[in-house]
N, C-alpha and C positions, 0 to 999 in steps of 0.2 A: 504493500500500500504506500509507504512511503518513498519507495523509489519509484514506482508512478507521478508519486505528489512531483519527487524531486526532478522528474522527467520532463512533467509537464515545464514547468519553469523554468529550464534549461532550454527548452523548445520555445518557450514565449518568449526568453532575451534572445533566443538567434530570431526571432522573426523578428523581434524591436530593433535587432541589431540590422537585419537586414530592409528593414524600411527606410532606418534611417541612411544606413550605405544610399539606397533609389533617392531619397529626397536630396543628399548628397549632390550626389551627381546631376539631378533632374536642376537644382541653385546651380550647379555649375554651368550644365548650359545655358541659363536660363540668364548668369552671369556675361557669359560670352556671346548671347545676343545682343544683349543689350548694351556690348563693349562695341558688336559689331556695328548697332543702328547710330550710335554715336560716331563713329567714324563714316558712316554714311551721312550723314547729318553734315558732319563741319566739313566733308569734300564736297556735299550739294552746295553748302556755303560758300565754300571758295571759288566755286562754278560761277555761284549765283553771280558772285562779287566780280570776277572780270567778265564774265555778258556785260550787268549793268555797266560800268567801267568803261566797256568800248562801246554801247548803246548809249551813254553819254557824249561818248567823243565822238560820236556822228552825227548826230542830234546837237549836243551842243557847237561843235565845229562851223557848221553853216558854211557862208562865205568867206570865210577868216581868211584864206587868204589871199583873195582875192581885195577882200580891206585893208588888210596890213599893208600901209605906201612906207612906214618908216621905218625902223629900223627893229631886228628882229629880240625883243628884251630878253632873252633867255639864254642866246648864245652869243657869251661874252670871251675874251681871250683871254681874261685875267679878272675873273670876281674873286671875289676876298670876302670871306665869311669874319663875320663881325659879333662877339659873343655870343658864340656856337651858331644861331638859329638865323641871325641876318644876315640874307647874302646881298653887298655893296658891288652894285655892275658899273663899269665904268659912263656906260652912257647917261646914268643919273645922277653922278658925281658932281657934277657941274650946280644941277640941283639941290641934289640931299646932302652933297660932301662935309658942309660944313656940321650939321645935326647929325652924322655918320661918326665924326672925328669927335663929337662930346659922347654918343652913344660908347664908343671905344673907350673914354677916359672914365666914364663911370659919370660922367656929369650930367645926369637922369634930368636936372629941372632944366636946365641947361638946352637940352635936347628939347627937352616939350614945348619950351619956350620958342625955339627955331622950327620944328616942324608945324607951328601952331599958325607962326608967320607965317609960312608957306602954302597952307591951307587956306590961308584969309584972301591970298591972292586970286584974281577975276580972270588971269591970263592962263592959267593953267590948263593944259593941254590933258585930256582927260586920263589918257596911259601916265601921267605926269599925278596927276590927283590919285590913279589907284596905290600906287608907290609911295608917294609921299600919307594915303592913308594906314597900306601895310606897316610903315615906320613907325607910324604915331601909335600903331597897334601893336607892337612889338616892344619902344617903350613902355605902354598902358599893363602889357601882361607881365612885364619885368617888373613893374612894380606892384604887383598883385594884384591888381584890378581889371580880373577877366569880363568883367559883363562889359565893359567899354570896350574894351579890347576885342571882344566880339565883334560888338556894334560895330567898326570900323570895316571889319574883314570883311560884312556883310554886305555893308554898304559898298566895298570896292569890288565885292563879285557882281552886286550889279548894274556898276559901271560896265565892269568886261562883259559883262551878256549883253548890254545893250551896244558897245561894239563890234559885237559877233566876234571877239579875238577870242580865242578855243586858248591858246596855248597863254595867254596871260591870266586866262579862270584856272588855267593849271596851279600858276605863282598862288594866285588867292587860296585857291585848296589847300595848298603846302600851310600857310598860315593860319585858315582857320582851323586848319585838323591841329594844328599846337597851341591852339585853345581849348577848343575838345577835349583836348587829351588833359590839360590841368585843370579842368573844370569835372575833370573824370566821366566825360562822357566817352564812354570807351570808341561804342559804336558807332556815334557817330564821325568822331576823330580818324578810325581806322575806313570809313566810307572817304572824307576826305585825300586821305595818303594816297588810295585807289585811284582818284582822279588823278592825284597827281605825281602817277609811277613815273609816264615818259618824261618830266620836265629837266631837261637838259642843265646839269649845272646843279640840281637838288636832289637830283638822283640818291645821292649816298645818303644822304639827312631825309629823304622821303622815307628811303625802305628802312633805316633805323627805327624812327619815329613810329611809321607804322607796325615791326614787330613789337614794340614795344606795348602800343594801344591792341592792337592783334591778341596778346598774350592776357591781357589786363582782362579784354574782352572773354577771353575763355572761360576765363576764373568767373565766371558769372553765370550761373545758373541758368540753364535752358529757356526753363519759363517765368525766369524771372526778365519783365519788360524792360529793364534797359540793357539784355540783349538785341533789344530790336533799335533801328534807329526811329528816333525822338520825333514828335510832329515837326518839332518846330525846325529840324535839319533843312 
């Protein structure tokens, strides 16, 4: 009788034991699916990301260059990056050089004070006003005041749209996505860098920037909404 009893129960831990073994396994796959669908997930993302990207750059491109009579702002022979993030081209030196050379020295009020003047001005040529608003924008976020510093970026994309110059809303991308990006909007910051992979001359600081926002962006939960970009992008 009692080695029956003791049989019996000997018989129930192998069946417990082997249930739990199947549910085992049954979590494991059930692990590696769902390791699978997450990597089908961030590759449709990245799909998504260069479709949109170059349905941008056809769409926004238009007649650019057939408009562009002056000179082309992006390929320069000799820009000079100016506290990391500002790149100073020679063709607007004549311009911004002197708010360029206080931005270099650390002389922030200095700078605000010259790009402020330059702003006030009636003569300014409108590729001339996006540059000198990028600058004022790059100041504004150096000294922590991103909602301004927005503002400016926003305002000079659209300038460039209303130009129809494709490759100077590139420059503005580069800049507002490093607003974005300190204001911790991941996704939208890394939508930015996208526009702005081809721009000649920002290349190396576009695709930094963007792994950076890119990575930020991961860490962020599927369905939590600021995976997604923002309305207001």
């Amino acid at each position: 009788m009692l080695e029956d009893s003791n049989r019996e129960i000997v018989m129930g831990v192998k069946q417990l034991a082997a249930e739990r073994d199947t549910l085992r396994a049954k979590l494991n796959v059930a692990n590696s699916v769902l390791e699978e669908q997450q990597r089908m997930i961030d590759h449709q993302e990245t799909m998504l990301n260069e479709a949109h990207a170059l349905l941008s750059h056809v769409l926004f491109r238009g007649d650019s260059e057939a408009v562009s009579a002056g000179p082309s702002y992006d390929r320069t022979s000799n820009p000079e990056w100016i506290n990391v993030t500002w790149l100073s081209l020679p063709v607007n030196r004549a311009l911004l050089g002197r708010t360029e050379e206080a931005f270099r020295r650390g002389a922030r009020q200095e700078a605000l004070n010259s790009i402020s003047t330059i702003l006030s001005r009636n003569d300014l040529r409108p590729v001339e006003r996006v540059y000198a608003k990028l600058l004022l924008s790059e100041l504004l976020r150096s000294s922590g005041n991103l909602t301004a510093s927005l503002l400016h970026t926003d305002q000079a994309l659209e300038i460039a749209r209303g130009l129809h110059d494709y490759r100077l809303g590139t420059v503005v991308q580069f800049y507002r996505g490093l607003c974005f990006l300190h204001l911790n909007r991941y996704t939208d910051a890394s939508w930015c860098f996208i526009y702005a992979m081809d721009t000649k001359d920002y290349k190396e600081q576009v695709e930094l920037h963007w792994s950076i926002a890119d990575r930020a962006r991961k860490n962020i939960h599927p369905t939590d909404p600021r995976r997604m970009i923002s309305e207001s992008f």
